[in-house]
N, C-alpha and C positions, 0 to 999 in steps of 0.2 A: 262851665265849659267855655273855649277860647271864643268868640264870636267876630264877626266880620270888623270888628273897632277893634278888636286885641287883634287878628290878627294882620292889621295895617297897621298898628303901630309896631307891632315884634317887624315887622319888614323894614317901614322906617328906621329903627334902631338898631339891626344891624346890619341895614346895605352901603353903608360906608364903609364898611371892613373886609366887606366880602366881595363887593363889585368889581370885577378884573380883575382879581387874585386868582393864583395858581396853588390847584389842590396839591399839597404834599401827601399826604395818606388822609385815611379813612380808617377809625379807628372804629367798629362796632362790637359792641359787651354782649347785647344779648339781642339777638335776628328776630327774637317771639314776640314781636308787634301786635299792631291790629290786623299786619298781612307781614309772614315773613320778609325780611329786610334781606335784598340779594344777597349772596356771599362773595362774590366777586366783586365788589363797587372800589375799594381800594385799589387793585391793579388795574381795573377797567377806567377811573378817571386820577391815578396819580399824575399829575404833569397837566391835567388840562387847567384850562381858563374857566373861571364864572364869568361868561359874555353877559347874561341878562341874569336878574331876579325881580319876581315881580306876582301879585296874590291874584290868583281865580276862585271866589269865591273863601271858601275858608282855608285854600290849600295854596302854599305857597313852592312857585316851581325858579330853580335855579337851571338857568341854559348855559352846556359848555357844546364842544363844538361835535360830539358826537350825541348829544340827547339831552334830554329834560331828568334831573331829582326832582321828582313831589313829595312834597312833606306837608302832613298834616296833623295837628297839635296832640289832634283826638282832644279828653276831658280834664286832662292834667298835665301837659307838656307845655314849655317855655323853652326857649331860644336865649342862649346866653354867648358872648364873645367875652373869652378871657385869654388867659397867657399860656404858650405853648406847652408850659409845664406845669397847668394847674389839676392838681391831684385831683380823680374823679372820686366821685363820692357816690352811696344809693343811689340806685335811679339812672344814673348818666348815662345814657343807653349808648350814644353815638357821639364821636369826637371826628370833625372834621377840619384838619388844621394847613392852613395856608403859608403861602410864602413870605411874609409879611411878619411872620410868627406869632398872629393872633389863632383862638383855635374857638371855631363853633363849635357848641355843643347840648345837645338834644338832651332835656330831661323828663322821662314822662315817668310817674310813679305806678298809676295805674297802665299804661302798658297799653292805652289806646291809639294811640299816634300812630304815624306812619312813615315809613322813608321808600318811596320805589324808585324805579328806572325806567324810564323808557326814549327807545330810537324813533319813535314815530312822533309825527304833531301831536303833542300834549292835549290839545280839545276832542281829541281821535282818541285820547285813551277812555276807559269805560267808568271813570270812578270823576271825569270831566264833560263827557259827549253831553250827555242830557241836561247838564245845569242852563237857567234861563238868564235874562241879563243882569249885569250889574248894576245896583239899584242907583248907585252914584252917575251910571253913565245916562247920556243924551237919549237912549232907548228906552228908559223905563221910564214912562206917562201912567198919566191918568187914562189915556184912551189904549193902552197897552193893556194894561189891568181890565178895565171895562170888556177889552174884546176876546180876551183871554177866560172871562169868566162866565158868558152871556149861558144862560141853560143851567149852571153848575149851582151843584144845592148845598153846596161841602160850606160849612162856617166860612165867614170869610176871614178868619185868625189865621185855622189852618191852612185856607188857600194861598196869604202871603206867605208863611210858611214854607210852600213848597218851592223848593229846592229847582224845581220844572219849572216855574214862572219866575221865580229871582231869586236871587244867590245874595245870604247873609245875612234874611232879616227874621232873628233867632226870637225866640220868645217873650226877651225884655223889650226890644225894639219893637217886635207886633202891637204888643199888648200899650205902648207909649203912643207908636203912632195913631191906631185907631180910637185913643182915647182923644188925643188933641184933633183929630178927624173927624170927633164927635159919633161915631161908628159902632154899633153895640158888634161884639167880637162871633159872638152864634149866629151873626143876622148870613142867609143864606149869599155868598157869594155873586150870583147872577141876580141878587133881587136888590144890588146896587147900582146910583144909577151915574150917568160918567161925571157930570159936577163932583160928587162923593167920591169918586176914584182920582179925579183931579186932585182934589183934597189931600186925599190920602198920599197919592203917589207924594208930594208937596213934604208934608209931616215925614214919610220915611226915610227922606232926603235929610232934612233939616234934623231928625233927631240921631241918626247915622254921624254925620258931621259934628255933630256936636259929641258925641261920645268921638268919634277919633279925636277932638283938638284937646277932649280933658285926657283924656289919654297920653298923649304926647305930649304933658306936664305934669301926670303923676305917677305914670308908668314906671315901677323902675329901673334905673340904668342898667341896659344892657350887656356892661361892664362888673357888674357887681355878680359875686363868686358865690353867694346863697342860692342861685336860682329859687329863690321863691318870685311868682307869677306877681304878686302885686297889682291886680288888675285895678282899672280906676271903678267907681260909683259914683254912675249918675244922682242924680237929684231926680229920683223915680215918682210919677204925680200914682202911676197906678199899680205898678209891678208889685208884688209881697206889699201890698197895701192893706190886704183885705178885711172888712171892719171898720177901717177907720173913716173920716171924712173926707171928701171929694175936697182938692184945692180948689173948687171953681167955685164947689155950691152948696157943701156943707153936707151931704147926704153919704149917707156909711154907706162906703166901695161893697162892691158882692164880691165874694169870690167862687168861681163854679170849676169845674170841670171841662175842656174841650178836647176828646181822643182820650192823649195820654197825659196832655199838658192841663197844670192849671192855667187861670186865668182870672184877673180882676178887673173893673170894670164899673161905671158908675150909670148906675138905671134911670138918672133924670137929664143925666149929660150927654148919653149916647143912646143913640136908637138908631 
């Protein structure tokens, strides 16, 4: 699934094409999304401008001058800009083609993504009101985390996790930060202490980052007419590790169980 480093780099590569460009049509194949895809969106924005594009969380929203498209990858969609007459093939759910004669165009095979509409502030609609800050920005601390979690008995894997406290830190990045954080992943959320959230908030930053920059060298080109994802791979110390040796310390990774997710995790390096 797309995560907050795939989907800053799908934005990166193709808001050169799309930024102040004027929609010619809107071509949708099949409306059966993850939430029906409006049926009017072609006559409602032929002629307008994309003024802004730009990602909250894993959803990426295009502003023209009457409202916000949000679009979200879902588990199997990619964002591709080709030529105005390139034949759709399985899957291409949505062709959105501009003045310029490039043509976006949405591929989800599994059918989870999403395209909607809305005229109101975007952070007012119901599928954005409740997400928490962006892990990258100046608001997410150690002492964010720390105050956010004081009482709370929830793992604290799951509690970065939540989509309520910060937007995009999906289950490879949890499971990297709290290992370089030195953090065991089931230790109960409120029974850490803000040094340790320091930490961590620190690690979530720096391993985020580092997935967007290898991203936006192996990613690839946004141009190219296979919409296959391509997503990049990190150099994982813990993620689908499990069994093997700790890079730190030599001790075979566990790997358990937390909710729904697994999780691995090294029992001499994290506590």
């Amino acid at each position: 699934m797309p995560e907050l480093p795939e989907v800053e780099t799908t934005l990166q590569g193709i808001k050169p094409f799309v930024l102040k460009q004027k929609i010619q049509s809107i071509t949708v194949r099949h409306h059966g999304m993850r939430w029906p895809v409006p049926a009017n969106l072609s006559p409602l924005l032929s002629g307008e401008i994309i003024e802004q594009i730009w990602r909250r969380g894993k959803y990426l929203l295009f502003q023209t001058s009457q409202g916000h498209l949000i679009l979200h990858l879902g588990m199997s969609g990619s964002l591709r800009i080709l030529t105005h007459d390139a034949p759709a093939k399985k899957h291409d759910h949505i062709d959105i083609l501009l003045a310029n004669g490039k043509l976006l165009r949405f591929r989800d095979p599994r059918r989870f993504g999403a395209l909607l509409w809305t005229t109101d502030a975007p952070d007012l609609h119901p599928l954005l009101s409740h997400l928490g800050p962006e892990p990258l920005n100046s608001s997410f601390t150690g002492k964010y985390l720390w105050e956010k979690s004081r009482k709370r008995k929830v793992p604290v894997k799951n509690f970065l996790m939540d989509s309520k406290i910060v937007v995009g830190v999906g289950n490879i990045y949890a499971a990297e930060a709290l290992f370089a954080a030195g953090i065991l992943p089931k230790k109960a959320a409120g029974k850490i202490s803000l040094p340790q959230y320091q930490k961590l908030a620190a690690e979530v930053k720096k391993v985020l980052k580092a997935a967007i920059k290898k991203g936006g060298t192996t990613l690839r080109d946004f141009t190219a007419s296979d919409g296959k994802q391509g997503y990049f791979k990190l150099k994982l110390k813990v993620y689908g590790r499990g069994g093997q040796p700790c890079v730190t310390c030599g001790t075979t990774l566990k790997a358990s169980r937390l909710g729904q997710r697994g999780t691995v995790y090294c029992p001499r390096c994290q506590k």
